[in-house]
N, C-alpha and C positions, 0 to 999 in steps of 0.2 A: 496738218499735224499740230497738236496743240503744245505748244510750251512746257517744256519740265517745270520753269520756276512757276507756272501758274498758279498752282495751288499751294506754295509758299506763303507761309507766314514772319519769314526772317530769311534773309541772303546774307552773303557773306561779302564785302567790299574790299578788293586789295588795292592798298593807296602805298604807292614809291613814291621813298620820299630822298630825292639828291640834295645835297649839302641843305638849301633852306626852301626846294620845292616840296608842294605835296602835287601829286598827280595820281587822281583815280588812272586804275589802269584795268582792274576786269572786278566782273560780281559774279560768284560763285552760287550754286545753293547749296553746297555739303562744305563744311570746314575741311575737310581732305582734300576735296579740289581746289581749295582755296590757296591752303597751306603748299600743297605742291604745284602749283603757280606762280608763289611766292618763291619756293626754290629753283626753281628753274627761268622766272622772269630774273631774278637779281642775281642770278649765278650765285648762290650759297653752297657751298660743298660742305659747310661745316655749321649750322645754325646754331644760335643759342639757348634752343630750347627744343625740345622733341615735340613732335607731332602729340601726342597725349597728354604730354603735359602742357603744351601752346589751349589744348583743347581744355583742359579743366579751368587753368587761366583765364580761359574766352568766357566760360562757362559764370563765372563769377565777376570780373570787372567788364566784358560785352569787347574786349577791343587787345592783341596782342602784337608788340613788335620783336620781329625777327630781324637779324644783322648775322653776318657772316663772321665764327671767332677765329677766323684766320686771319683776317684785317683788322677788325678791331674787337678790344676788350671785355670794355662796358659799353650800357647804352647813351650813356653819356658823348660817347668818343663817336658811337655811329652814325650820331644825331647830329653832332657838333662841329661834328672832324672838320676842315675844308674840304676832306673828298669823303666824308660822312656819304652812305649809305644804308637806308633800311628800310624794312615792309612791314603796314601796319594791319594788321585784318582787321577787322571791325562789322560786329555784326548790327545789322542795318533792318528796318521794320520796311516791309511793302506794305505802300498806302494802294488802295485800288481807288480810281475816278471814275 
């Protein structure tokens, strides 16, 4: 059976990032599966940004971070914190070899 992402021409990359790691953790092909990966790997109950609007965001700078606004405030605090927490998606170009 052949691959969904086959005939992709852009995936979607979710990179967790704890206090000063980055760690690729899955590659989506729809931002929906992405973004809700994102909520469910990082435990967000509460994002800072909706699905639609994470998506028009992506749409225009290629790359959006999500943090939880029960923990923290701005992106600054989620990025920084010592127990900073957050999810980057970023959409990513498949090269074929």
């Amino acid at each position: 059976m052949p691959s969904p992402l086959r005939n992709k021409k852009w995936v979607w990359l979710l990179t967790e990032r704890l206090v000063e790691t980055h760690k690729p953790v899955y590659v989506a092909g729809t931002f929906k599966s992405a973004y809700q990966l994102a909520l469910f790997k990082l435990s967000i109950a509460s994002p800072n940004i909706g699905e639609r609007a994470a998506r028009e965001q992506a749409k225009g700078q290629g790359l959006v971070w999500i943090w939880n606004t029960l923990e923290f405030e701005t992106v600054e605090e989620a990025l920084w914190s010592p127990l900073g927490k957050a999810a980057k998606l970023e959409r990513v170009e498949v090269k074929r070899t």
